[in-house]
N, C-alpha and C positions, 0 to 999 in steps of 0.2 A: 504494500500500500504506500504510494507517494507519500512523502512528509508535506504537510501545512508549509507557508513557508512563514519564515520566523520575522521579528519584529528585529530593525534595529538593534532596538534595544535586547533583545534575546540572544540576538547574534554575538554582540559586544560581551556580554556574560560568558558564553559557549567558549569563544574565542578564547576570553583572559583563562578560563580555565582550563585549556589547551594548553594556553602558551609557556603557564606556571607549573606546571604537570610536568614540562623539559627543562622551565631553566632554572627554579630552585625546587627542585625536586623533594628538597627537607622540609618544606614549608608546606609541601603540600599531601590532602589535600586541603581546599583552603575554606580558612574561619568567612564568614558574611563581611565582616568590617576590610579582611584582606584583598575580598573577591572587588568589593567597591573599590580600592584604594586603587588597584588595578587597573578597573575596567577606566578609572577618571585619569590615569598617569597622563602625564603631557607628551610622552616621548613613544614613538612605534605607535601610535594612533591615528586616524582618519576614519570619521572627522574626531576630533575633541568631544569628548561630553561631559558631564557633571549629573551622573544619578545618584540616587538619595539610599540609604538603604530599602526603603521599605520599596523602591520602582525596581531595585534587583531581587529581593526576596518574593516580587511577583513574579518575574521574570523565571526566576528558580522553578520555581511551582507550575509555571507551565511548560519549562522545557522538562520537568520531570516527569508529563503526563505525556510528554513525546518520549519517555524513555533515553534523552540526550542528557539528562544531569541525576547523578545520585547522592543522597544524603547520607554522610555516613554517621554510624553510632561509634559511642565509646567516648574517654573523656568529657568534661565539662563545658566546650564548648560543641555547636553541631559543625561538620563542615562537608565539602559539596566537591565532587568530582566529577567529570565528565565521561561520557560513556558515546560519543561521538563514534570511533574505529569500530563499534561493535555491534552499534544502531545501525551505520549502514554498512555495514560488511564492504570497509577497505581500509588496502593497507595503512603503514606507518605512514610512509612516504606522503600517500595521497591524502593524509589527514592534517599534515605539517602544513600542506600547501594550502588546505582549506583554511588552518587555522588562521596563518598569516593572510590570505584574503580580506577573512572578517575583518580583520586588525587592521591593516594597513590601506584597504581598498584596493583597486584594480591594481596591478604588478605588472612589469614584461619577465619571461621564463626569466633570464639575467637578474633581476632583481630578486626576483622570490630565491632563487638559488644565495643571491650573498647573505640575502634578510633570513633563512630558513639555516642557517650559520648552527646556531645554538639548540637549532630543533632538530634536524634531521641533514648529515652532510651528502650532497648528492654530486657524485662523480665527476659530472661535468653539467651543461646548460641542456644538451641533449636529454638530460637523463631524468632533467623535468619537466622538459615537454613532453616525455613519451607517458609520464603519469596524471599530464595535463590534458593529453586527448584521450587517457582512458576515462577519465570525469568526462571530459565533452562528450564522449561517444557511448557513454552508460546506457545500457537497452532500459523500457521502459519496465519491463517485468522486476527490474531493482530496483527502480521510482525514478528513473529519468535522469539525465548531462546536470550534474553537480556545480561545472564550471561551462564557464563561455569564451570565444578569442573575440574578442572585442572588434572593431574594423580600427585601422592603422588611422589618427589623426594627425590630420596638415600638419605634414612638417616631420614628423614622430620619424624614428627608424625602425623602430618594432613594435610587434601589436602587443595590446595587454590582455591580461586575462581579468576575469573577474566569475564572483561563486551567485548561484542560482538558488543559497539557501534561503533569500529574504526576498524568492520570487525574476521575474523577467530584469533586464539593469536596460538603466534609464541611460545611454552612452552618451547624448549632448549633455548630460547633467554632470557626469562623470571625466568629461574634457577635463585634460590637465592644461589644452594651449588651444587657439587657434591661430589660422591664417588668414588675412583678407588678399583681396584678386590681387593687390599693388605689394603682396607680398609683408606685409608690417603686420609684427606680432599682435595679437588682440586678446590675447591672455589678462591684459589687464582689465578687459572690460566684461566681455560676457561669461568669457571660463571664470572669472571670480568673483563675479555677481551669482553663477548658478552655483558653486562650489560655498558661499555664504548660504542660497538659499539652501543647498542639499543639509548643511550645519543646522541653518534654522527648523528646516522639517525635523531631524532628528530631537533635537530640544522641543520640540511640541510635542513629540510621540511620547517621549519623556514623561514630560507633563503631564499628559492624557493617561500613561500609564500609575502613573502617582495618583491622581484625582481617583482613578477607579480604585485603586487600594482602599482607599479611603472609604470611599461609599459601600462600598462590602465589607469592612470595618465593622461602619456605623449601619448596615443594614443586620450583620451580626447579632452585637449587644443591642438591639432595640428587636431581635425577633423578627423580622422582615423580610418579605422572601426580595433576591436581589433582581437589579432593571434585568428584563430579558426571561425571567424566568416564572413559569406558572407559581402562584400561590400555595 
């Protein structure tokens, strides 16, 4: 059965605990406060975001009814592991590259291969695309292409990829540059106008995911059946 595709914000969680799973391995897996601390870091991220605990602890909660995150027992604090390589039955390899997607946003094979450093080392450039068209060329009977090669923009010398876990990608939103006809970069106007707005979406979803925490909160302790749902 095809996976839902995930929110942002779910992705951003899924990811950090990927990514903390390879590179403090002691640490993990990881406390709620660590998992936020993560998913908000300034550095290896696109876009930026700033969630609160209680927009990750929902977050949790529903990549756990997809079978992508697990809660572990034991000790005095709870903490949370991802189960991503297992949910969709693939490799190491092909899971580093997903993870660094979420994380970072669309990549060229060259990039993921330097960035995927501390995650998984892979031979040469070759040897990530060949795990890069096995996600594009996923038969549907496994739930369908994981990742996409983007088409090459003005200018660009190689195409990027990007992952299909938070649904179809928006690629003019996703321009790192453009070109106009007379040849003059335009990067400063509309690739960074859509690259604000793709930021700004994300902080609304944010938001919208926090609000509803809330009101299922307070539909909770007041007995209340919550919006959406029969009485």
């Amino acid at each position: 059965m095809p996976l839902r595709p995930l929110s942002p914000l779910e992705a951003r969680v899924l990811g950090t605990l990927m990514e903390k799973a390879r590179t403090v391995p002691d640490s993990y897996p990881l406390t709620l406060n660590s998992l936020v601390s993560g998913c908000n870091q300034k550095s290896s991220r696109e876009p930026l975001m700033n969630i609160t605990e209680t927009q990750a602890q929902e977050a949790l909660d529903d990549l756990k009814a997809l079978h992508l995150v697990f809660e572990t027992s034991g000790g005095r604090v709870t903490r949370y592991e991802h189960n991503l390589q297992r949910a969709l039955a693939i490799p190491d390899q092909s899971a580093a590259l997903l993870g660094l997607l979420m994380l970072r946003g669309p990549q060229t094979a060259g990039e993921l291969r330097i960035n995927a450093e501390r995650w998984h080392r892979f031979a040469d450039i070759s040897s990530v695309e060949a795990f890069l068209d096995e996600l594009q060329e996923r038969g549907e009977a496994k739930g369908g292409p994981l990742v996409v090669r983007m088409a090459r923009a003005p200018g660009a010398r190689e195409q990027r990829w990007a992952h299909l876990l938070c649904g179809p990608v928006d690629e003019p939103a996703l321009a790192p540059s453009a070109v106009d006809a007379s040849g003059n970069d335009t990067s400063g106007t509309d690739a960074s106008q859509a690259r604000a707005l793709h930021v700004r979406m994300a902080a609304l979803e944010s938001e919208v995911a926090g609000l509803r925490a809330t009101v299922q909160k307070l539909c909770g302790e007041l007995g209340l059946s919550q919006p959406g749902q029969d009485g």
